[in-house]
C-alpha positions as CSV (number, residue, x, y, z in Angstrom):
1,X,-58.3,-27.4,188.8
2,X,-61.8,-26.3,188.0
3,X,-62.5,-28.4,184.7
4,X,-61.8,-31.6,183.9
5,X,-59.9,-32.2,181.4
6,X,-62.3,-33.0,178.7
7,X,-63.8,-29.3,179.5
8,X,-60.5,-28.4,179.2
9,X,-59.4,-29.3,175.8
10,X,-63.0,-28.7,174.6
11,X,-63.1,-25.2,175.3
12,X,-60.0,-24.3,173.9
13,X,-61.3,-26.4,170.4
14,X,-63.9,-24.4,170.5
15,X,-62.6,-20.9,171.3
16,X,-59.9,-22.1,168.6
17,X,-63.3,-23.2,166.0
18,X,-65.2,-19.7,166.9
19,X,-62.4,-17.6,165.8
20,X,-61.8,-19.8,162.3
21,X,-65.1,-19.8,161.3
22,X,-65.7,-15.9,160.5
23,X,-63.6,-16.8,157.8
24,X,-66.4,-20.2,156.5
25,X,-63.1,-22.7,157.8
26,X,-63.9,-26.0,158.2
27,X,-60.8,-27.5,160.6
28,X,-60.2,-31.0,161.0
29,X,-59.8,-32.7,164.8
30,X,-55.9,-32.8,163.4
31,X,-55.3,-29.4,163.1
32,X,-57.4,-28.1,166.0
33,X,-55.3,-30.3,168.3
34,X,-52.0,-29.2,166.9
35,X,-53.1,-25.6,167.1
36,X,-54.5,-26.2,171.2
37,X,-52.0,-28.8,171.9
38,X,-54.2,-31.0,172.8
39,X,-54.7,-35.1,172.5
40,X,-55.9,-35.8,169.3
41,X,-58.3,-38.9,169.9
42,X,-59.4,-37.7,173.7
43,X,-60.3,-33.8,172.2
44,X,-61.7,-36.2,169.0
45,X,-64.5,-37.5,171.5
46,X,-65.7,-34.0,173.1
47,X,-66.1,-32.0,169.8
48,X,-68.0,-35.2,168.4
49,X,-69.7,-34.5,171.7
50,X,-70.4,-31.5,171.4
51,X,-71.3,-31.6,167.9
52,X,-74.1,-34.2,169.0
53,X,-75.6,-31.6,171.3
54,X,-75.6,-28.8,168.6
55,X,-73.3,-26.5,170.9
56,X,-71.2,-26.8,167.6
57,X,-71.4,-28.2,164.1
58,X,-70.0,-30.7,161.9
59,X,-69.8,-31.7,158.1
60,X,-68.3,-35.4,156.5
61,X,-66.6,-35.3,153.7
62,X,-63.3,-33.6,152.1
63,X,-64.3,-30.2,153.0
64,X,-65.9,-31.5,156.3
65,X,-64.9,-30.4,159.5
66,X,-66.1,-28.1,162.7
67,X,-67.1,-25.0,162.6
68,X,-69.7,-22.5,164.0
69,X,-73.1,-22.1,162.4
70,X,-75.1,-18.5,163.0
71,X,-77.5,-20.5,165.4
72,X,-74.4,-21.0,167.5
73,X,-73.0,-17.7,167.9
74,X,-74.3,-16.5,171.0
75,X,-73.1,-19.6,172.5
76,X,-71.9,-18.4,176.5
77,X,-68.8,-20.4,178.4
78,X,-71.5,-21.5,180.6
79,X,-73.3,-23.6,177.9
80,X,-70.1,-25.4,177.0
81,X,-69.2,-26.0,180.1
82,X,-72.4,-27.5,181.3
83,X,-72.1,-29.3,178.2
84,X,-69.4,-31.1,178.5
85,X,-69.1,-31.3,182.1
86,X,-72.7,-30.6,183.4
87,X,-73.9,-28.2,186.3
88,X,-72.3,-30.2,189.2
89,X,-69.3,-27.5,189.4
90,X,-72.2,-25.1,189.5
91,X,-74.3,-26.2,192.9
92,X,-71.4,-29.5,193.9
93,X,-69.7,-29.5,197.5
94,X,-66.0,-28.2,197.4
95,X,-65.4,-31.4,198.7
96,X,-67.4,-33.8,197.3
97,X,-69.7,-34.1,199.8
98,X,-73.7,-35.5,199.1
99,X,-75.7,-33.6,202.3
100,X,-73.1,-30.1,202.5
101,X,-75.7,-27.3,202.8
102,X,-76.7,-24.3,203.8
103,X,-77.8,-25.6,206.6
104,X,-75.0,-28.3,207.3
105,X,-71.7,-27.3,205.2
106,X,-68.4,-28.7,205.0
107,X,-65.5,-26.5,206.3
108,X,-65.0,-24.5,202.8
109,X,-68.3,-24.6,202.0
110,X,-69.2,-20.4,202.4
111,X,-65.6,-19.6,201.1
112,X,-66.2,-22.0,197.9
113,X,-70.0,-20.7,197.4
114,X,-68.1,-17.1,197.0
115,X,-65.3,-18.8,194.5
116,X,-68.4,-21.0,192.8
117,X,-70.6,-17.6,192.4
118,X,-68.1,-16.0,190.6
119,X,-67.2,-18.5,188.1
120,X,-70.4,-19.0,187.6
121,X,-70.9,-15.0,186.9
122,X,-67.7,-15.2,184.8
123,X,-69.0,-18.1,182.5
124,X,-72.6,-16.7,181.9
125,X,-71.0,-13.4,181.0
126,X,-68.5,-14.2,178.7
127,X,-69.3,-15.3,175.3
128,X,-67.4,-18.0,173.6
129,X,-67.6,-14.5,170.3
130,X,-66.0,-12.4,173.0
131,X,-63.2,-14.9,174.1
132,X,-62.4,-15.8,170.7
133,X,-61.7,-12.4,169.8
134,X,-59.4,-12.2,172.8
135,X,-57.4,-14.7,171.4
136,X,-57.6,-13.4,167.4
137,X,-56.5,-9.5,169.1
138,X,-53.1,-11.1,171.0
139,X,-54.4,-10.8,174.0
140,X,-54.5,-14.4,175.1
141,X,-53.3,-17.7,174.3
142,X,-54.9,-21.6,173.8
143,X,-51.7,-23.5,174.2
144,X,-48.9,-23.9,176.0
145,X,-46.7,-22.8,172.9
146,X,-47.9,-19.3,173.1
147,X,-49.7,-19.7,170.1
């Protein structure tokens, strides 16, 4: 598993958000998890999260909910995964370990750099627009229900 589970469930919100909100929907933590299957109060925490950082947006009231604003449209995978999760996954040990380097690496450290370059790649080129619409077209899923 690359993500924890908080990055997880908080990209599949958001993917779930982005492709709501080209029609101005507002969703509510309730139906987002329902739609992801995801835990309600756990995926609750991230998007308030996230919301906190501006990687998404928020509104209070009866017509409140998440959504995308145009500032956050050109939002990448990479900036939601470093938000919730930060850059360790990006430059961290396969292993765990403090001093693997270059210079002194663990015993997957050159195979995991490749594996870690590449996801790395993957994230920065995909946008969160572009795997959204994946998702809107059929062509992928957000839940274990298909849906």
């Amino acid at each position: 598993m690359m993500f924890s589970k908080a990055c997880e469930y908080g990209i599949r919100a958001v993917i779930y958000i982005w492709s709501q909100s080209k029609q101005n929907k507002k969703l509510g933590v309730k139906d987002i998890c329902k739609e992801i299957d995801a835990p309600e109060y756990f995926t609750a925490k991230v998007l308030q999260s996230l919301a906190r950082q501006n990687v998404i947006s928020s509104s209070k009231g009866p017509n409140g909910g998440f959504f995308i604003d145009k500032d956050q449209e050109q939002l990448r995978m990479i900036d939601l995964v470093i938000a919730i999760d930060g850059d360790g996954i990006f430059n961290g040990c396969g292993l765990g370990l403090k001093q693997c380097s270059e210079e002194n690496p663990c015993p997957i450290h050159h195979d995991f750099k490749i594996v870690r370059d590449q996801l790395t790649r993957m994230l920065t080129e995909k946008s969160l627009k572009e795997v959204a619409a994946e998702v809107e077209e059929g062509h992928a899923i957000l839940s274990r229900t298909g849906k």
